[in-house]
N, C-alpha and C positions, 0 to 999 in steps of 0.2 A: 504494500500500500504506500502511495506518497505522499498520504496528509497525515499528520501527527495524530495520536492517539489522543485521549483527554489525559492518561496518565503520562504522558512525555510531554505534552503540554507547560505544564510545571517546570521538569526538569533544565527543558528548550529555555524557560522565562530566565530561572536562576543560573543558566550559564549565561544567559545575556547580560545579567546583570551585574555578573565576574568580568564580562568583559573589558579588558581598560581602557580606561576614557581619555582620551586629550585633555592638555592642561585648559584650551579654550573653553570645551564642553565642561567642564568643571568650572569654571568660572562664571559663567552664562547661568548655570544652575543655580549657584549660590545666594547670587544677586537675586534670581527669580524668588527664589525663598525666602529671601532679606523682605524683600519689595509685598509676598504674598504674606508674610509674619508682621508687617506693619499696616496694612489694611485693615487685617483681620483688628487689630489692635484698635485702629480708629475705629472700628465700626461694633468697638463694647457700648457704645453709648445708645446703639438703638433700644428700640424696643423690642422684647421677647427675642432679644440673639441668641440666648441657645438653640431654641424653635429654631431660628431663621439659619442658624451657623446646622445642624444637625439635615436640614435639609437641602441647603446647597450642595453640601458633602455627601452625600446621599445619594442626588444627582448624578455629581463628579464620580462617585463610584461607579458608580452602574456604565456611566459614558465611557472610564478606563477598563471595567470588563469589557464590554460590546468593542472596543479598540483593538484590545489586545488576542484578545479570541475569538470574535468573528473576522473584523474588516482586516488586520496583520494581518491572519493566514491568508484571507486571499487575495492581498495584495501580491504577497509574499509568492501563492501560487501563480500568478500573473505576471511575477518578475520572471521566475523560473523558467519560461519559455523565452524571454528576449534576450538576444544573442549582439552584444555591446564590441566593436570592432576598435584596437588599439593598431595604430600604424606599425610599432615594432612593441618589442618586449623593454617596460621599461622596468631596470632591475632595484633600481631604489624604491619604483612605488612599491612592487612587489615586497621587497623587503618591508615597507612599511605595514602592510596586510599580514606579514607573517608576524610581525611583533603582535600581535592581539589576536593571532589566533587564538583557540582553545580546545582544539578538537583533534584537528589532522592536518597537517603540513605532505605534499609531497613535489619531489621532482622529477620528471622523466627527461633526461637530453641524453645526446651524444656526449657531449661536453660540457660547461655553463661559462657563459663570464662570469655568471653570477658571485660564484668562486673567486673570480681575480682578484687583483690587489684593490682594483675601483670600489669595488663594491663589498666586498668579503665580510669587511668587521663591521661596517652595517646591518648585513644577514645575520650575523653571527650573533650581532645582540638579539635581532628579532627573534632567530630560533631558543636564544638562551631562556627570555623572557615565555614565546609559547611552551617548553619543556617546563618553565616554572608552573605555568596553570596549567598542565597532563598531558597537554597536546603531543600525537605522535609524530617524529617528522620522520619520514622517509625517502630516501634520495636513490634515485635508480640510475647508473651512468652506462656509457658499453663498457664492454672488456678489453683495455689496449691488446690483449692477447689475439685477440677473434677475429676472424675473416670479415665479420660485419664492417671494420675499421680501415680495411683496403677497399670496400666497396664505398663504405662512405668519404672515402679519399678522392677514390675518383669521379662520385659527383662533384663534390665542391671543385674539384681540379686542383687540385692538392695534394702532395708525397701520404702516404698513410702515416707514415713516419712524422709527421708534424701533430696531423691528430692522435697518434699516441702519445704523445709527448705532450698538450693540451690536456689529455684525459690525467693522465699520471699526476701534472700541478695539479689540476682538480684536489684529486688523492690525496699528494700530498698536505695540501691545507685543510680538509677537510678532517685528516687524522689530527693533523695539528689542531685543528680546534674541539676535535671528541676529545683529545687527552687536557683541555684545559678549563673543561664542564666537570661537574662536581659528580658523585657518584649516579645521586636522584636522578639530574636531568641526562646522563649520558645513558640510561636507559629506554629514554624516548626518543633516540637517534640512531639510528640503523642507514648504514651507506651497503649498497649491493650492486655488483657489478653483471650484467648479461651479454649473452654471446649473439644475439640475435636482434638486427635491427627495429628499433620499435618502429618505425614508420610517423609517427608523432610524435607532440613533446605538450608535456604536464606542466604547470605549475599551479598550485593547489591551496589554497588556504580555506581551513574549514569548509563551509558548502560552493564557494566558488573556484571557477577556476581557469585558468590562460590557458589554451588551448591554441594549436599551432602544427603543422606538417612537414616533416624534412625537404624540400625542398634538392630543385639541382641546380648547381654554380651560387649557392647563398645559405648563408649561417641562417638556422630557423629564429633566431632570436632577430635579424633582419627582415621579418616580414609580416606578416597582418597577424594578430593575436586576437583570437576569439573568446570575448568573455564570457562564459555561459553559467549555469547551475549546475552543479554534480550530479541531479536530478534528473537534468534535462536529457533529451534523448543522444545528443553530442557528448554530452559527459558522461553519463553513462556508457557510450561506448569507449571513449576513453579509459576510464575507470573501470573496464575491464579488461582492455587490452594490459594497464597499468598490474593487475592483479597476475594476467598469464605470464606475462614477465618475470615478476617479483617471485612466483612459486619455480620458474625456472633457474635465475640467477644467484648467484654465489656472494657469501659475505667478503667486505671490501679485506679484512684480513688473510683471505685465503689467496689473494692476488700479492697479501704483501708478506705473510712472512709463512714459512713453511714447518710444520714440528715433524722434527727428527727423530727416531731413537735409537741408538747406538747399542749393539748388543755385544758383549764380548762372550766369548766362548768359555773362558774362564774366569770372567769378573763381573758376573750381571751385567745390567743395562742402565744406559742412562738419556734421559728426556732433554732433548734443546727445542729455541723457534729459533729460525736460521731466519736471513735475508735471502732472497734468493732472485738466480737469474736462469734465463733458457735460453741456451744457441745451439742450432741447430737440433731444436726439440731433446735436449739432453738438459737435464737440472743441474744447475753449479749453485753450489753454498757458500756463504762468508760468515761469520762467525769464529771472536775470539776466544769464550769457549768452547767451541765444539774442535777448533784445530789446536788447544790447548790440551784438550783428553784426549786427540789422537795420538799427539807425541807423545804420553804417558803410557800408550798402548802398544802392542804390535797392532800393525794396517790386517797382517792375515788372519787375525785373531776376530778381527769387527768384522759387523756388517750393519746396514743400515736400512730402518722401515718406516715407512710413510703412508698415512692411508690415503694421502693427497695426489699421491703420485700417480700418474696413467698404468706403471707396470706396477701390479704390486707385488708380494714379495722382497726379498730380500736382496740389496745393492751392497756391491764394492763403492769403497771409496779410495779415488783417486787423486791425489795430490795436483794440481795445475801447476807445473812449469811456471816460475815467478817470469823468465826468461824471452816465452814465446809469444809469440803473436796472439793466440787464443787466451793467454792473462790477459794483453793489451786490449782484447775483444773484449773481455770479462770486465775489466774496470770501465769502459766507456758505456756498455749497458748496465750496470750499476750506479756508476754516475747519473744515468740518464733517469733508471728508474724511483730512487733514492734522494739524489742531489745530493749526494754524499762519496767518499771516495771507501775502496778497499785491496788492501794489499793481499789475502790468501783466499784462493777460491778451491771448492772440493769436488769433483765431478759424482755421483750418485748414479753408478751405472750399473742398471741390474747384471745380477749374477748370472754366471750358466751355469745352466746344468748338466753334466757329463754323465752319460747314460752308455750302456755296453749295446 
């Protein structure tokens, strides 16, 4: 059903009323109330004013139920179908809508600027402030990994290699800013990454939301943004493509760091999360302790499992050459992925198995 219940009613009134206000709307109020507390005051001199004060208000009640619970909702359903056209996405208002959320935040792109330096710590208060009143935000990006990302390359007309590297900042800041949310709110933050092109792009606050199409030879945040209802039959489709995604794609930590476990043959095992990189679809690890317990160990003695990994079973590990060309490969896709440098990498290469 798409009209409120009489028991959600209620609930619909008092999250409106959490909702936060502008410092102007707040001011505007006060005075009203100033202004309606001294009226009231002159006019103790009538006659019979409790009478007359008991039925004004009376009135006044009855006219803010019929407000609020007939004519709202169907105004409210009469908005729901009009479809509001912005010429591009602009990332500040947006951010301004996400600060008073209270519901549900979400994003669907390829990429955002949203994320950039432009605009970043402006979102960031908004989502901090939505996470303070419940609101879930959820961010859906591609996977620099995935084929979807050379094909979105070459619509724009673009190396894919650019927009992975685009996606990756993303990441980057976006970890950066879950690690500097307090416990509470980093539970209403979920980033996830998908292997398959959405075809659209989300941006969501509570029951609204910007609506927009990948487009070819142009960034989708460059072109008409449809403002619709989540309700509406647009967003609704949205907001379902938004969910087939989300139940297929991978948390943004599985892209960034990988858990290891190192088993020795005669000395148990032991648990790391690696950094990690892939060239030519082989796993390389960096990490200072994990190549700190290798040298503590014999190499023929380990082996190494992951439930992450494509092959599963158990891997040799291989030392990388500080010397060769493939370290030098290895630190520039670290660099790239990271923004960070690393001196020893581990190759993770399934075993074989020798059979008569």
């Amino acid at each position: 059903m798409n009209g409120r219940s009489p028991l959600a009613r209620p609930r619909w009134l008092f999250r409106a009323l959490r909702t936060p206000r502008r410092p102007q709307s707040l001011t505007v109020l006060l005075l009203l109330a100033a202004c309606a507390g001294l009226l009231l005051w002159f006019a103790t001199r009538m006659d019979n004013y409790g009478e007359n004060l008991a039925l004004n208000l009376g009135t006044d009640i009855v006219g803010v139920v019929i407000t609020v619970f007939v004519i709202g909702p169907l105004i409210s359903r009469a908005q729901e179908g009009r479809v509001r056209e912005h010429t591009r996405l602009d990332y500040e208002w947006f951010s301004a809508q996400v600060y008073g959320s209270t519901s549900n935040v979400k994003v669907l792109d390829t990429f955002s600027n949203l994320f950039g330096p432009q605009y970043s710590e402006r979102l960031f208060r908004g989502i901090k402030s939505a996470t303070a009143h419940g609101a879930r935000v959820q961010i859906l990006l591609l996977d620099p990994d995935s084929l979807a990302v050379i094909l979105r390359g070459r619509e724009l007309g673009e190396q894919s290699a650019d927009i992975r590297r685009d996606i990756m900042r993303n990441l980057r800041t976006l970890g950066h800013f879950a690690r500097r949310l307090d416990d509470t709110s980093r539970q209403f933050l979920e980033v996830r990454l998908c292997s398959t092109s959405p075809g659209v792009t989300l941006y969501r606050w509570d029951e609204r939301s910007l609506v927009s199409f990948l487009t070819v030879g142009r960034l989708s945040g460059e072109g008409v943004q449809l403002e619709v209802a989540v309700r509406s039959p647009l967003g609704a489709f949205v907001e379902q493509r938004f969910d087939e995604l989300w139940q297929q794609s991978k948390p943004m930590e599985r892209f960034t760091h990988l858990p290891v476990t190192l088993v020795d043959a005669t000395d148990g095992r032991r648990e790391f999360t690696c950094r990690f990189v892939y060239v030519d679809d082989s796993p390389y690890v960096a990490g200072h302790d994990l190549v700190s317990y290798m040298a503590r160990h014999r190499l023929d003695q380990l082996s190494a499992y992951s439930e992450n990994l494509t092959v599963p079973g158990a891997h040799e590990l291989i030392v990388v050459d500080d010397e060769s060309d493939l370290h030098e490969l290895l630190r520039q896709h670290f660099a790239e992925k990271y923004d960070a440098s690393a001196t020893a990498f581990v190759e993770l290469r399934p075993a074989v198995l020798v059979t008569e």
